[in-house]
RODREN-614527 format. One line per field, with one value per residue: x, y, z of N, C-alpha, C in turn; residue in one letter. Coordinates in steps of 0.05 Angstrom, whole numbers, plus 5000, padded with zeros to 4 digits. Each point is the difference from the previous one (the first is absolute). Example, Ala and Ser with C-alpha at 12.3 -4.5 7.8 and 13.67 -1.06 7.14 Angstrom:
n.east: 5264  4993
n.north: 4886  5021
n.up: 5156  4986
ca.east: 4982  5016
ca.north: 5024  5024
ca.up: 5000  5001
c.east: 5018  4985
c.north: 5024  5022
c.up: 5000  5014
aa: A  S
This chain:
n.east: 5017  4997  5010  4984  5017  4988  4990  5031  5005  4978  5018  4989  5014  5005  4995  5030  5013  5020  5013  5008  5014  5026  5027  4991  5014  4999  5024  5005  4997  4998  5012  5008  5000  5010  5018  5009  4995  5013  5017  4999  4998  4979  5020  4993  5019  5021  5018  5008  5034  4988  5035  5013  5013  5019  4976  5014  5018  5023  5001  4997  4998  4974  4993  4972  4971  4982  4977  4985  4983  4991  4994  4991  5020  4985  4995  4990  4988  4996  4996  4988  4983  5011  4995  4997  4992  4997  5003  4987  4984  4999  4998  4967  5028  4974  5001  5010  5014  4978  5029  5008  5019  4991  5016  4981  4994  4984  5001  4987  5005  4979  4985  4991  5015  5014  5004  5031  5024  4995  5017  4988  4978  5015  5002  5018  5013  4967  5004  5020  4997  4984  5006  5013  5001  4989  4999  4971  5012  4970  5025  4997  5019  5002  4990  5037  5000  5006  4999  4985  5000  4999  4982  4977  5003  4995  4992  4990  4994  5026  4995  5004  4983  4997  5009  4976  4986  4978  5015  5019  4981  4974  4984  5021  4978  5019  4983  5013
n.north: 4976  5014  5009  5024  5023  5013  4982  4991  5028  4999  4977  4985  5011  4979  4984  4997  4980  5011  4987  5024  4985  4997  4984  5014  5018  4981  5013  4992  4974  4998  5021  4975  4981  5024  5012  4976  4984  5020  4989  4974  5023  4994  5006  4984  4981  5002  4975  5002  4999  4969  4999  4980  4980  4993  4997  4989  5016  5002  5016  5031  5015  4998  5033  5010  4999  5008  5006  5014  4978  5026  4982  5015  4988  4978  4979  4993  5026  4996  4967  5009  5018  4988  4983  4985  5029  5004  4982  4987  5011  4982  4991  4990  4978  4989  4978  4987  5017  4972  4985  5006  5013  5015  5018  4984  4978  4987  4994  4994  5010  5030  4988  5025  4987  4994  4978  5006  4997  4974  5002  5017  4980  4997  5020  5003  4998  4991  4980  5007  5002  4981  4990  5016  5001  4969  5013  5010  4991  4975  4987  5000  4997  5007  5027  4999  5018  5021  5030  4984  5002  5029  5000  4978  5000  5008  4981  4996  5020  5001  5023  5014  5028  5014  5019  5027  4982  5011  5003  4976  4993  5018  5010  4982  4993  4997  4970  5014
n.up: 5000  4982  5010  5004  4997  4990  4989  4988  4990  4997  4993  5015  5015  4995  5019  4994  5013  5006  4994  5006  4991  5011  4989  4976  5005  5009  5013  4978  4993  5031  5002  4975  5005  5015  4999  4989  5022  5007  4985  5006  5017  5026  5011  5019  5004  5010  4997  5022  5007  4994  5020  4991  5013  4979  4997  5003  5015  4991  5022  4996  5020  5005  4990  5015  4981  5022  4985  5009  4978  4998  4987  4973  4993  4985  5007  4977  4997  5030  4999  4978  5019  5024  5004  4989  4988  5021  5015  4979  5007  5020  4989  5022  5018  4993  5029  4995  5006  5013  5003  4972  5014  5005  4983  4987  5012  4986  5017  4995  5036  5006  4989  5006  5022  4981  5007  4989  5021  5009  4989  4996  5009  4991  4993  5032  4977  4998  5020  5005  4984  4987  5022  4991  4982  5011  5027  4991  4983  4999  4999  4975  4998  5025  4989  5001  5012  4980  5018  5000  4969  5001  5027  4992  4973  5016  5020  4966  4991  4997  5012  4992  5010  4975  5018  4986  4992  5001  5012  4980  5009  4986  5003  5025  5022  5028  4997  5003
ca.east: 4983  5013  4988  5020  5019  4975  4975  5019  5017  4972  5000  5016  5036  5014  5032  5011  5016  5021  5027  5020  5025  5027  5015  5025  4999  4976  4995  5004  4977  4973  4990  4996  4977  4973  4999  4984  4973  4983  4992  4979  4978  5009  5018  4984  5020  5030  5005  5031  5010  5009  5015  4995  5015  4988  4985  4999  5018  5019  5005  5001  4974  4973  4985  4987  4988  4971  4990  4970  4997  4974  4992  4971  5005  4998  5026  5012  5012  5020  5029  5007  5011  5011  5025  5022  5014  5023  5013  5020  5015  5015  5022  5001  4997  4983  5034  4994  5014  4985  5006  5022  4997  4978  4995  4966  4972  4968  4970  4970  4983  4981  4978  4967  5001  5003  5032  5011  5004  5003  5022  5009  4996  5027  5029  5008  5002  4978  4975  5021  4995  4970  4993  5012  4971  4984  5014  4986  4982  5003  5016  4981  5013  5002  4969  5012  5004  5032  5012  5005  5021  5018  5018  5018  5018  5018  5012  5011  5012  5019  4991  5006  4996  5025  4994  5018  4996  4981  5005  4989  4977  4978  4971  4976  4998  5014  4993  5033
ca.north: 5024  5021  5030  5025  5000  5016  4975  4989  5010  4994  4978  5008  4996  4974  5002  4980  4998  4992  4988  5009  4998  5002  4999  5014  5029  4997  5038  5020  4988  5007  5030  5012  4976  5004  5026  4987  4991  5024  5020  4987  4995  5016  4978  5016  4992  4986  4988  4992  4984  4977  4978  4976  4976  4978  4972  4975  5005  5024  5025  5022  4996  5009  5015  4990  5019  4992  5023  5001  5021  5004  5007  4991  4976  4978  4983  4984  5024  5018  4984  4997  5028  5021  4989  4987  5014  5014  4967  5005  5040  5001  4979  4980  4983  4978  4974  4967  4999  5027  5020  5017  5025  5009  5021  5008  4993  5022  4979  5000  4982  4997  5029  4996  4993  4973  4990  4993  4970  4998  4986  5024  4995  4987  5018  5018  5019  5009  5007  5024  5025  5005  5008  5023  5016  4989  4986  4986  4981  4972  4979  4974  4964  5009  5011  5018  5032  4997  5010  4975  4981  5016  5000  4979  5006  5027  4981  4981  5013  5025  5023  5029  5022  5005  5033  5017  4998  5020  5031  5024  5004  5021  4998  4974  4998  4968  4987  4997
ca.up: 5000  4990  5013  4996  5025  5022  5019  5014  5023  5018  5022  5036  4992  5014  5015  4994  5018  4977  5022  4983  5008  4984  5017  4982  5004  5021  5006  4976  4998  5017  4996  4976  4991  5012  4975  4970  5008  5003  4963  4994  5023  5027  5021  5020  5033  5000  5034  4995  4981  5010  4980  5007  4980  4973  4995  4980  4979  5021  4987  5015  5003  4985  5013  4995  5010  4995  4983  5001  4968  4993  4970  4983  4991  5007  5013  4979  4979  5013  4998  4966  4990  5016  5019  4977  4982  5028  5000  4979  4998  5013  4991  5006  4979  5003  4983  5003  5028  5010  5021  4993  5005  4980  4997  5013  5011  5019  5008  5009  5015  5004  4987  5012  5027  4989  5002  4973  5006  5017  5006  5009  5020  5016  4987  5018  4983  4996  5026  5022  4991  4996  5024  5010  4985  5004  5032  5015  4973  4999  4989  4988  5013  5018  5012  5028  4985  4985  5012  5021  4994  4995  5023  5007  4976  5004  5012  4990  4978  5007  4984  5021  4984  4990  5009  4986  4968  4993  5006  4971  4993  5008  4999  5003  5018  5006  5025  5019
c.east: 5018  4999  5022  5016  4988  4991  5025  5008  4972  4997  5009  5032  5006  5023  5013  5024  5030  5023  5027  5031  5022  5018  5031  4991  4963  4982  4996  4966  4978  4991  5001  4969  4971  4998  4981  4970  4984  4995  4971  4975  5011  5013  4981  5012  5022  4994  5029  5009  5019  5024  4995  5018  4991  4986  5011  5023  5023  4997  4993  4974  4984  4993  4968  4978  4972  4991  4975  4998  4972  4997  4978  5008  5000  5028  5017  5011  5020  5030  5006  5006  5014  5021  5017  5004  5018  5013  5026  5013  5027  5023  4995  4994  4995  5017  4978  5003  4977  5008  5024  5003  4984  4991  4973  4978  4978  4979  4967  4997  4977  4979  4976  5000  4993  5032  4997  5006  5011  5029  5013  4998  5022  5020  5001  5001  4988  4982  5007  4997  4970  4988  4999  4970  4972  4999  4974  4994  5007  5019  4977  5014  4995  4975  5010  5003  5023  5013  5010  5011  5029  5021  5013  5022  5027  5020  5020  5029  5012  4986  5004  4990  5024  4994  5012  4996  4992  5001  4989  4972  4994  4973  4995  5012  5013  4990  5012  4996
c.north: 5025  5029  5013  5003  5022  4980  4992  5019  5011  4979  5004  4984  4967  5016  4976  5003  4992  4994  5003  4981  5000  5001  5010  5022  5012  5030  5014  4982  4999  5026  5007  4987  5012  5032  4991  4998  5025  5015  4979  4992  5016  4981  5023  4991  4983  4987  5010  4990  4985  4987  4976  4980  4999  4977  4973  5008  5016  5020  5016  5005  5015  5015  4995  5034  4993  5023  5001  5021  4994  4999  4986  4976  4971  4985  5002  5019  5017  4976  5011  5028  5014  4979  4986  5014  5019  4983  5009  5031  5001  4977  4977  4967  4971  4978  4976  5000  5034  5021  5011  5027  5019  5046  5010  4982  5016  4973  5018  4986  4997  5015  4998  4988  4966  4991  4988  4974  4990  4996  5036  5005  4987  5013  5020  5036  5009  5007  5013  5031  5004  5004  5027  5013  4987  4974  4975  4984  4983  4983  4983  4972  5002  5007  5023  5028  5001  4995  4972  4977  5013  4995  4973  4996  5018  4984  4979  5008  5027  5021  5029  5023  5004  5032  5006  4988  5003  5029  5023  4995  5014  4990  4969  5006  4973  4999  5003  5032
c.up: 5000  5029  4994  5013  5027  5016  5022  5027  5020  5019  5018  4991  5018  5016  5008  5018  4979  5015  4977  5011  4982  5010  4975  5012  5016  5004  4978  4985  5005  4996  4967  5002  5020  4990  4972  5015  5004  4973  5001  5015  5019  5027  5017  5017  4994  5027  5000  4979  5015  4995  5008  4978  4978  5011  4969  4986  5006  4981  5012  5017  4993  5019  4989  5013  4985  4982  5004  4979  4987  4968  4988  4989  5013  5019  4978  4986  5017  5001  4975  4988  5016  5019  4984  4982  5022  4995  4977  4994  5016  4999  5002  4970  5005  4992  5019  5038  5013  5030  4993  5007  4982  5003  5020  4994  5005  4998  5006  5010  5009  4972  5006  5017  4994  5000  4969  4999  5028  5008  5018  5034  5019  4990  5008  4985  4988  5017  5017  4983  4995  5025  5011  4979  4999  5017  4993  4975  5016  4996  4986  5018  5025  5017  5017  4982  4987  5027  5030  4979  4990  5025  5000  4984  5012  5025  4990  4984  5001  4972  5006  4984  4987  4995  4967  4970  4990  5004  4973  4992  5007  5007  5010  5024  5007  5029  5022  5023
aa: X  X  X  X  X  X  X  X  X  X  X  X  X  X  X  X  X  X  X  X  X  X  X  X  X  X  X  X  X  X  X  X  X  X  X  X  X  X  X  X  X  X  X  X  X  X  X  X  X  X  X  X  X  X  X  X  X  X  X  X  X  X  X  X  X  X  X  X  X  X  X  X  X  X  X  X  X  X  X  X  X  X  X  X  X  X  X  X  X  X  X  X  X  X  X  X  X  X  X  X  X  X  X  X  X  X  X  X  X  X  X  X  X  X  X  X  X  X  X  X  X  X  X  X  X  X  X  X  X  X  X  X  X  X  X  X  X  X  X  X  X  X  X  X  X  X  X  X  X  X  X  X  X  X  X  X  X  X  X  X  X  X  X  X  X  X  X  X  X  X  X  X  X  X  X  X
């Protein structure tokens, strides 16, 4: 079904939870890839910014930051028109080895107050920061709040604010 683009920017805006990470030039990444997110919508909240080990792999570690982002586009048109064309803007390069150090990640974890996938539910580096901008969502696995499997995650798993990487942003407010 065809609509205009009037009928489109009339819809109420999705808001989508985004789990920015990287572990090439991390500081210079996180603040390009959320500078791009804002040409393409509105970041209405930063969490911190999380470090934390390579998962599955050596290598440097991964800073990590939640995005609360408001836009008119579907799940599917915001992965296709806006996070994998960042993704790649920024150097990022898709290999057989899904824990290769990597320029910039951007997951969709939550949209419309719907989980993307579950495997996010046990990844310190996602639930330690989504906590910080939406304490009280449900864990779908669980039933416990982010924010009580955030804590427990946070027992298991070495992670620390990382002060100051965002600094060069304007206009978003940080959970912090």
């Amino acid at each position: 079904a065809w609509r205009s683009n009037e009928a489109k920017m009339n819809e109420s805006p999705h808001l989508a939870y985004l789990n920015l990470g990287s572990n090439i030039q991390p500081e210079i990444n996180l603040v390009k890839g959320i500078q791009l997110l804002q040409e393409c919508g509105k970041v209405e909240k930063c969490s911190n910014v999380w470090e934390s080990k390579s998962v599955g792999a050596e290598g440097p570690n991964y800073l990590n930051v939640c995005v609360v982002f408001s836009t008119s586009l579907s799940q599917t048109e915001l992965r296709e028109q806006v996070t994998y064309p960042i993704e790649s803007k920024l150097g990022r390069k898709r290999s057989e080895n899904k824990f290769a150090p990597r320029t910039l990640d951007i997951d969709i974890v939550l949209f419309d107050d719907k989980s993307c996938d579950d495997r996010y539910w046990e990844q310190a580096f996602v639930i330690i920061p989504l906590a910080e901008v939406n304490p009280d969502y449900p864990n779908p696995l669980t039933k416990e709040s982010v924010l009580e499997t955030a804590t427990r995650l946070r027992r298991e798993v070495w992670m620390e604010i990382r002060q100051g990487v965002l600094n060069a942003l304007s206009g978003t407010s940080s959970a912090a």
